[in-house]
C-alpha positions as a printed Julia matrix, in Angstrom:
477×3 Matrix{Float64}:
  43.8   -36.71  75.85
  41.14  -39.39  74.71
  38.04  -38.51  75.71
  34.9   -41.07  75.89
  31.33  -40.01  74.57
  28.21  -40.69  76.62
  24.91  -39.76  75.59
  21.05  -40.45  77.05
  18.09  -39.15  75.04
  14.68  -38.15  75.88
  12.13  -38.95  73.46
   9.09  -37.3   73.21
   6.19  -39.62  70.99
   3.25  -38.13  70.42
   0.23  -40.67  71.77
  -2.07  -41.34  68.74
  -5.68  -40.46  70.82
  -7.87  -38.49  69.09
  -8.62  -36.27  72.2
  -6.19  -35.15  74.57
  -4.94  -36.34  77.58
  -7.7   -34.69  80.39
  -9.76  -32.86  77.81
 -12.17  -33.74  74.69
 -10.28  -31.3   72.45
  -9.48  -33.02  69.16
  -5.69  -34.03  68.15
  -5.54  -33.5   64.71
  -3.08  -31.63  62.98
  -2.98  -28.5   60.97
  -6.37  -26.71  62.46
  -6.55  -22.9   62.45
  -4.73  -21.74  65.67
  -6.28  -21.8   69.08
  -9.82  -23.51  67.56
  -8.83  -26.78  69.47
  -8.1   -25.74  73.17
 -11.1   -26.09  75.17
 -11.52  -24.62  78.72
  -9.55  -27.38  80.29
  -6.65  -26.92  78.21
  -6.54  -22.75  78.91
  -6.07  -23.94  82.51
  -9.75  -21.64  82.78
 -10.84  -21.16  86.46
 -13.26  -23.93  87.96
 -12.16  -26.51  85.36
 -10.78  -30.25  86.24
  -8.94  -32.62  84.16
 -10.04  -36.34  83.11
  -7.6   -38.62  82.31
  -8.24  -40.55  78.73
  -8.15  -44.43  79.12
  -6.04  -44.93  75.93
  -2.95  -43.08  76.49
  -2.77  -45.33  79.73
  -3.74  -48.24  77.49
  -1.35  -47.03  75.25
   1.64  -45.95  77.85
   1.38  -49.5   79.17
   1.48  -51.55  75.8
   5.1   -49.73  75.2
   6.12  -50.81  79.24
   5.2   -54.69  77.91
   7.04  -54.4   74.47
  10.35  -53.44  75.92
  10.11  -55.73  78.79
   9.28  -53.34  81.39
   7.55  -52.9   84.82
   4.21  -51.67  84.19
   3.34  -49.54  87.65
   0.24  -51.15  89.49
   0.58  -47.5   90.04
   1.68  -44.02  88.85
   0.87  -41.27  90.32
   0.58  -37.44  88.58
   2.16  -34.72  89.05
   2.63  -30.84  88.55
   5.98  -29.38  86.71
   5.68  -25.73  87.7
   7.28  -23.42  85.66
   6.45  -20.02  83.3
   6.1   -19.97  79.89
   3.95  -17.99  77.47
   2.7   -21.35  75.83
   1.81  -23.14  79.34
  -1.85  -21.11  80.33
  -1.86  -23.17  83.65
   1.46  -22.21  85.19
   2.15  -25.93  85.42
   2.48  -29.23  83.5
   0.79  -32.32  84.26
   3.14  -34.78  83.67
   4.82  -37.41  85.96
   7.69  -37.76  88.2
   8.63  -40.01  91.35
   5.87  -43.01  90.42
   5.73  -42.82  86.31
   3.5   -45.76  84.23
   6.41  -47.51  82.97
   9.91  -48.3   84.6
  13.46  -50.0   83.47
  12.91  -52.43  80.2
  15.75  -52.44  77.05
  16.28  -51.55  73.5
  18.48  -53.65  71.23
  20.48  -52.1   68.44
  22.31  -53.37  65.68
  26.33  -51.99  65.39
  28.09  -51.13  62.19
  30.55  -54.22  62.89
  27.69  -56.37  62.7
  26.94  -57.25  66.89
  24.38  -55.4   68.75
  23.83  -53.35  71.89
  21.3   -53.45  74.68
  20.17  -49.98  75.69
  18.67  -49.44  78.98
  15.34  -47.56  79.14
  14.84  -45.8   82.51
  11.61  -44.99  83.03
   8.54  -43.84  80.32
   5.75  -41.5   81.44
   2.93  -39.81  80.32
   2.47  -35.87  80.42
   0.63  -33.68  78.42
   2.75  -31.28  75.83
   2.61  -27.4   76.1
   1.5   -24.69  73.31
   3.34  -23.76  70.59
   5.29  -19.84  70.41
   4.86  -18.48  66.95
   7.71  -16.0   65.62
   6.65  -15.74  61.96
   3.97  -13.3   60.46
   3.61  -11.8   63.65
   5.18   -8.5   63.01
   8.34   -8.44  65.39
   5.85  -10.09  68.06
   5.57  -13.92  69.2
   2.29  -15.36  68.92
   0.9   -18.57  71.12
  -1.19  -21.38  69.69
  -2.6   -23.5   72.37
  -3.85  -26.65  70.25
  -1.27  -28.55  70.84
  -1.77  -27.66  74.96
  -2.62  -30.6   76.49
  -1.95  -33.63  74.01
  -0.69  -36.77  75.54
   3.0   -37.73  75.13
   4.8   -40.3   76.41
   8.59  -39.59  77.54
  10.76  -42.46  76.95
  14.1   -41.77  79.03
  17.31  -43.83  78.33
  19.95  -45.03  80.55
  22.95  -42.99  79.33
  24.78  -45.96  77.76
  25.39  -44.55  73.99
  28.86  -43.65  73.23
  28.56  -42.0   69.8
  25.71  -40.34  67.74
  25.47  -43.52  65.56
  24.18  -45.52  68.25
  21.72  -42.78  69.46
  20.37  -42.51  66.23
  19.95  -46.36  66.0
  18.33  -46.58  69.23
  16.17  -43.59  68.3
  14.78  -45.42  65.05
  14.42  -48.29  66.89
  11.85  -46.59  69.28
  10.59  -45.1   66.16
  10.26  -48.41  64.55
   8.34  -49.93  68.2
   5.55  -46.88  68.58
   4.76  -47.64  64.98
   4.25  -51.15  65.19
   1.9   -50.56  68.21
   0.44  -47.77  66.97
   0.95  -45.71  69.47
   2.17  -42.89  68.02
   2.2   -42.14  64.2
   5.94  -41.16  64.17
   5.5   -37.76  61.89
   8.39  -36.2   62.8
   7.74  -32.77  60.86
   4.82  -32.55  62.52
   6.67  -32.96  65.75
   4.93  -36.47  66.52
   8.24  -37.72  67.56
  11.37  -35.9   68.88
  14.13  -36.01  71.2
  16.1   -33.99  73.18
  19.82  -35.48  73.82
  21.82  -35.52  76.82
  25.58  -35.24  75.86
  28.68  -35.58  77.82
  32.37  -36.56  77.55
  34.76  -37.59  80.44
  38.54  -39.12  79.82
  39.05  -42.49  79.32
  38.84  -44.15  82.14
  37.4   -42.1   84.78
  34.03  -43.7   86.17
  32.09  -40.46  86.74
  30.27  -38.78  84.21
  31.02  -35.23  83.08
  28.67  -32.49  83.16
  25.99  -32.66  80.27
  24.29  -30.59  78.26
  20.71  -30.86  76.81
  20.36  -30.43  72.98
  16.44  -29.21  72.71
  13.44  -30.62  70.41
  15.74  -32.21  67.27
  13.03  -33.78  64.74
  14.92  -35.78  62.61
  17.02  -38.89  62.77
  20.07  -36.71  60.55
  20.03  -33.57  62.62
  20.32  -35.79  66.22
  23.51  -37.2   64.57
  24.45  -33.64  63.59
  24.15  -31.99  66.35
  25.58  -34.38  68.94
  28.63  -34.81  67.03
  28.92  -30.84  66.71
  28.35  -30.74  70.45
  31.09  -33.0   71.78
  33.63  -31.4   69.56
  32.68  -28.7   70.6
  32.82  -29.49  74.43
  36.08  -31.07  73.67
  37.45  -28.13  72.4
  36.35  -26.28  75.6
  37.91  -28.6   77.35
  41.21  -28.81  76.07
  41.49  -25.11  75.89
  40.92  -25.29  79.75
  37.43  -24.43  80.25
  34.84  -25.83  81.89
  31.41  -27.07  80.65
  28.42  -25.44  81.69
  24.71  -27.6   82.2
  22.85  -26.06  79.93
  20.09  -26.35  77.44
  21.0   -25.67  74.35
  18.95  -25.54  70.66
  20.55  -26.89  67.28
  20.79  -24.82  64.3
  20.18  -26.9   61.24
  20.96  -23.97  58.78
  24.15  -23.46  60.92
  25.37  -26.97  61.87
  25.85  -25.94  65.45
  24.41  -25.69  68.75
  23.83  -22.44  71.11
  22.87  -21.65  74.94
  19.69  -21.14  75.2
  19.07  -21.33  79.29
  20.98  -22.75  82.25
  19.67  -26.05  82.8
  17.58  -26.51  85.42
  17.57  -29.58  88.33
  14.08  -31.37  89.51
  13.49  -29.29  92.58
  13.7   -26.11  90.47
  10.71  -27.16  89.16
   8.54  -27.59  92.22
   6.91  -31.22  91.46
   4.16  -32.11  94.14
   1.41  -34.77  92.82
  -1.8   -33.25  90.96
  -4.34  -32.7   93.53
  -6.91  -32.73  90.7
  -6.07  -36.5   90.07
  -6.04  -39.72  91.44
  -3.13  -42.28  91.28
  -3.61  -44.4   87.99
  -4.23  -48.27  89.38
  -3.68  -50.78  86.52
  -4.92  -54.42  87.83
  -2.98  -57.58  86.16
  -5.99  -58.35  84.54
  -6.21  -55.6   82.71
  -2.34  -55.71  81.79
  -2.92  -59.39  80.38
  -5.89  -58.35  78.12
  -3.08  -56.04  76.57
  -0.57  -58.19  76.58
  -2.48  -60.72  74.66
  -3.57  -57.76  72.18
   0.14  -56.81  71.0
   0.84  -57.26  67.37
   4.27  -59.06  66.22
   7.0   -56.76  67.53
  10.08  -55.94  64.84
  12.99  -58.02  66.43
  10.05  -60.66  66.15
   9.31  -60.62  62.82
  12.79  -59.83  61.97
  13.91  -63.31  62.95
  10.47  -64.75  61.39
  11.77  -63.59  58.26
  14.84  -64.78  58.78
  13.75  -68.44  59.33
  10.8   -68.16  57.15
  11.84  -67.04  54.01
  15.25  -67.58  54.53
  16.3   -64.0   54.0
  19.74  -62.55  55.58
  20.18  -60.69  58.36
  20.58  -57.3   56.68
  17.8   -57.97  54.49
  15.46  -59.34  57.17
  16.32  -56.05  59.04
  15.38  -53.57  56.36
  12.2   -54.81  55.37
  10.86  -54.76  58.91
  11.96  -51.67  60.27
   8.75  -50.32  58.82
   5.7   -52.25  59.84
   3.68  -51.14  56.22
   6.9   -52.07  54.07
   7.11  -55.06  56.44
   3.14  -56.41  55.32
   3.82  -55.25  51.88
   6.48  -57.43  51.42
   4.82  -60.25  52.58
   1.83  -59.59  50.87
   4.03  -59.53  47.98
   5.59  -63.28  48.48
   1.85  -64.19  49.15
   0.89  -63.39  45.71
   3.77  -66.13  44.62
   6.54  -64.26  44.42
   9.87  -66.07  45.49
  11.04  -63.99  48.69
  14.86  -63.54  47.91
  13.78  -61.87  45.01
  10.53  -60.08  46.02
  13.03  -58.43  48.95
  15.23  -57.28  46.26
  12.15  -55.91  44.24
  11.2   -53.95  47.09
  13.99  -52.75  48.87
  15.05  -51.72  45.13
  13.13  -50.63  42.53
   9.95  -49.85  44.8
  11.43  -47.93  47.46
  13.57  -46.47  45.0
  10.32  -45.1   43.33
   9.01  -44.19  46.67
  11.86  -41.9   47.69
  12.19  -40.31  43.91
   8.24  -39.13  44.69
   8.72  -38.79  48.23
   5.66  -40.81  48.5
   4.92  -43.74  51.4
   4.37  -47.15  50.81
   0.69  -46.84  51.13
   0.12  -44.4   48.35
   2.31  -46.89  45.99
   0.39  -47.14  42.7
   2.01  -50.5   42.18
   0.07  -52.56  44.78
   1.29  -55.94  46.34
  -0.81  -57.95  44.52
   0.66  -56.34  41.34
   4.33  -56.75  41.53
   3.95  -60.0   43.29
   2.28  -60.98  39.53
   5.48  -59.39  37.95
   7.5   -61.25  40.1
   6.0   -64.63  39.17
   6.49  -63.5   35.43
  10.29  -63.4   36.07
  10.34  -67.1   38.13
   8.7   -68.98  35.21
  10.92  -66.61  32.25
   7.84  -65.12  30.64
  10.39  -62.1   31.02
  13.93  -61.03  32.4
  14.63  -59.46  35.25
  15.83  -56.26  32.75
  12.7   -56.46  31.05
  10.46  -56.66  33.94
  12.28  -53.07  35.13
  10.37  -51.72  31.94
   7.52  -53.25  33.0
   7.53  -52.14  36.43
   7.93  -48.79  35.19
   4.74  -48.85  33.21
   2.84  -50.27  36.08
   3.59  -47.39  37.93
   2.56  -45.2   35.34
  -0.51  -46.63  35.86
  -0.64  -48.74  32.57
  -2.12  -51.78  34.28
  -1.01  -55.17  35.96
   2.42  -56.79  34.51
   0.79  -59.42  32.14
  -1.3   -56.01  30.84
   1.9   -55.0   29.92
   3.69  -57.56  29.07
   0.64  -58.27  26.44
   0.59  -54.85  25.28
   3.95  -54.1   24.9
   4.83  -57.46  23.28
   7.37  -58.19  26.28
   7.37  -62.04  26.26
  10.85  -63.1   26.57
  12.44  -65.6   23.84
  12.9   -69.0   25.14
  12.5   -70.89  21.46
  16.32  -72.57  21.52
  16.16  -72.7   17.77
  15.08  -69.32  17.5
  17.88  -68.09  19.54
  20.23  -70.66  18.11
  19.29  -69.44  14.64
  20.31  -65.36  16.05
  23.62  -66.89  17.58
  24.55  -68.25  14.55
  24.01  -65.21  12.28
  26.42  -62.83  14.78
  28.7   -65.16  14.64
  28.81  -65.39  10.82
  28.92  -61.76  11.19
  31.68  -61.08  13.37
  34.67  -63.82  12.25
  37.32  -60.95  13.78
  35.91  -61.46  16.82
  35.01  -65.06  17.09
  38.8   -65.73  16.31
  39.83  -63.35  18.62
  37.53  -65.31  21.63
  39.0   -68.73  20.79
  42.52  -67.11  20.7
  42.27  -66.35  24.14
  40.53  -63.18  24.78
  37.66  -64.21  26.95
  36.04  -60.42  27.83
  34.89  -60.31  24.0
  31.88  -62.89  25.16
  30.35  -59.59  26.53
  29.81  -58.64  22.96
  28.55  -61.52  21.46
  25.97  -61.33  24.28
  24.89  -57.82  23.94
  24.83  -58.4   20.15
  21.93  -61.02  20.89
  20.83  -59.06  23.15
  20.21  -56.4   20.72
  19.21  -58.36  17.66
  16.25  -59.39  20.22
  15.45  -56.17  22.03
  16.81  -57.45  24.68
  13.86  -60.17  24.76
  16.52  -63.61  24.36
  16.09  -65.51  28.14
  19.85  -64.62  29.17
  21.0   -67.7   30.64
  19.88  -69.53  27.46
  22.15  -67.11  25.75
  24.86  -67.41  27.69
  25.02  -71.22  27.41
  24.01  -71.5   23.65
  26.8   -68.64  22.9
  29.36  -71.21  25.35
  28.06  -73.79  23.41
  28.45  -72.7   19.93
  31.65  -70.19  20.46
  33.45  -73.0   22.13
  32.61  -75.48  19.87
């Protein structure tokens, strides 16, 4: 039987306040646990919540960039259910009026067209503690300081049909909350995660089959993983004559597969009835325009801006802005003078090559903008090659100095004298008569090594495309 694929994710982004979402506990990472979970986020007797202005401001700045409905007004709302990390019994969160409904995501297909994915709804919600199993002596331990920071839920439409595009639409939310700063997108520290909805059905048949829920993935690799192990795996059940049960179910990296790990449960399980402790959230129009006007260039935006602009290609244009920091690098980089066909190779090269090779990001680069914009400018006007300037990049990011440092220091200036390369030319060939009458006889790959022979006799300092037509020149002649 053929069986068709559909999967819906829930992402969970982090909000990038630093408080949480009805409390003035502090967000940041890596304190000691349970030093930042005030009274408000231990669900304490006599204590009320206050919501914080920017994840709204924040919520409602993702509604506008996907070209949502931003709710005049949302409406809070408890999720009641028990857990050893969740002090209250209950998580605010939202449900029948959330901040943000409908708007799309556009992703780019491996045969070059694109798909529009359907967002359903986003809404804000505060996230629960975290259960501790390690160095706990057979015990689980609870650290509430991540109780009560804001997240917003993005919920797709379930229009994927294969991991690839989930992961695609997945970095392109990634990509968005970045851009708008919403949420820093650290997704070891569990800034940004999804849970996937996964289901398969023959071809054909127009209602969906039943789904499971793979839990909390936090990386782009393991949500491919572990959707494609889950549909073979419900296909297998399947075809062997079983049925699927809704369940929840967690991914084992170490593994490559998924397990049960509770029945899933429906909406009314949960109990939802709006938070008596808070009022509906009103947003006026005014207030939505003042953010509207506020929103920095968006990716598909600049995308096509450096498409037109610098004349780049699509696949080029698309790489270089699906990070908003490697995006202003690289024009910081042309702004310095550097041509932009070749400062996109430069960076989407040798500098993220670099970057990856010391797993460091783009800000802690030790080759700056400025810096390999300057390089870049050495190559356009030939002061050096394009293999020489590799050595000098390398020494700028030793930390050796700017390129014409090195160049200067290293005695890099590439040889554009035509005599002086003439007068090289002329020796090899005096040198190698085998070979010359071997080229003129016919055997054309030999002009390899009269090149490298230059080449060599120069340290590899001869401008190439001088070589190449002197060596024509003279070999032909």
């Amino acid at each position: 039987m053929q069986w068709e694929v559909v999967i819906g994710l829930e992402i969970h982004a982090q909000l990038a306040t630093k408080s949480k979402i009805f409390s003035g506990a502090s967000t940041a990472y890596g304190a000691a646990p349970n030093t930042q979970a005030c009274a408000v986020d231990l669900g304490l007797p006599g204590v009320l919540p206050v919501l914080n202005k920017e994840a709204v401001c924040m919520a409602a700045k993702f509604g506008l960039a996907i070209g949502a409905r931003v709710a005049s007004r949302s409406v809070f709302a408890r999720k009641n259910y028990f857990y050893p990390d969740l002090p209250k019994g209950y998580q605010i969160s939202q449900f029948e009026l959330p901040i943000v409904e409908g708007g799309y995501i556009d992703i780019d297909l491996d045969d070059g067209g694109s798909k529009r994915i359907d967002v359903t709804r986003a809404h804000l919600e505060e996230d629960a503690g975290k259960s501790l199993h390690e160095d706990v002596h057979g015990m689980t331990g609870i650290d509430l300081n991540r109780a009560g920071t804001p997240l917003l839920e993005i919920v797709s439409e379930p229009d994927m049909r294969c991991a690839k595009e989930a992961v695609a639409y997945m970095r392109k939310i990634h990509s968005l909350v970045r851009y708008l700063e919403i949420c820093d997108g650290n997704m070891q520290e569990g800034s940004f995660r999804c849970d996937a909805n996964v289901s398969v059905r023959p071809v054909g048949q127009k209602e969906l089959g039943t789904r499971t829920e793979l839990k909390n993935i936090n990386s782009f690799r393991f949500v491919e993983r572990a959707i494609n192990f889950e549909i073979e795996r419900q296909i297998d059940v399947l075809e062997g004559g079983g049925k699927i049960v809704q369940e929840t179910r967690l991914y084992d990296a170490d593994k490559d597969s998924t397990r049960a790990m509770r029945s899933k449960e429906e909406a009314n399980d949960y109990r939802y009835f709006p938070d008596p402790d808070l009022l509906p959230v009103v947003i006026e129009p005014e207030f939505l325009d003042t953010l509207k006007t506020g929103l920095p260039e968006l990716p598909d935006e600049k995308r096509q801006r450096f498409v037109d602009e610098f004349e780049l290609g699509a696949y080029d244009a698309g790489v270089l802005t699906a990070s908003r920091e490697i995006a202003e690098y690289f024009e910081a980089v042309v702004a310095t003078g550097g041509a932009a066909k070749l400062s996109a190779n430069w960076v989407m090269g040798e500098l993220t090559g670099a970057l990856n090779k010391g797993g460091q990001d783009i800000a802690d680069s030790p080759v700056s903008a400025q810096m390999l914009g300057g390089m870049i400018l050495r190559i356009s006007d030939n002061t050096i090659s394009g293999k020489i300037a590799k050595e000098v990049f390398e020494a700028m990011w030793a930390g050796e100095g700017d390129a014409d440092t090195v160049i200067e220091a290293k005695g890099l200036k590439q040889i554009t004298d035509t005599g002086a390369i003439e007068s090289i030319i002329d020796e090899i060939i005096a040198a190698n008569p085998g070979q010359v009458e071997q080229y003129r006889g016919g055997k054309d790959k030999l002009f390899g090594f009269f090149v490298g022979q230059v080449m060599k006799a120069t340290q590899g300092k001869a401008n190439p495309q001088q070589v190449n037509e002197l060596l024509k020149a003279k070999l032909n002649g």
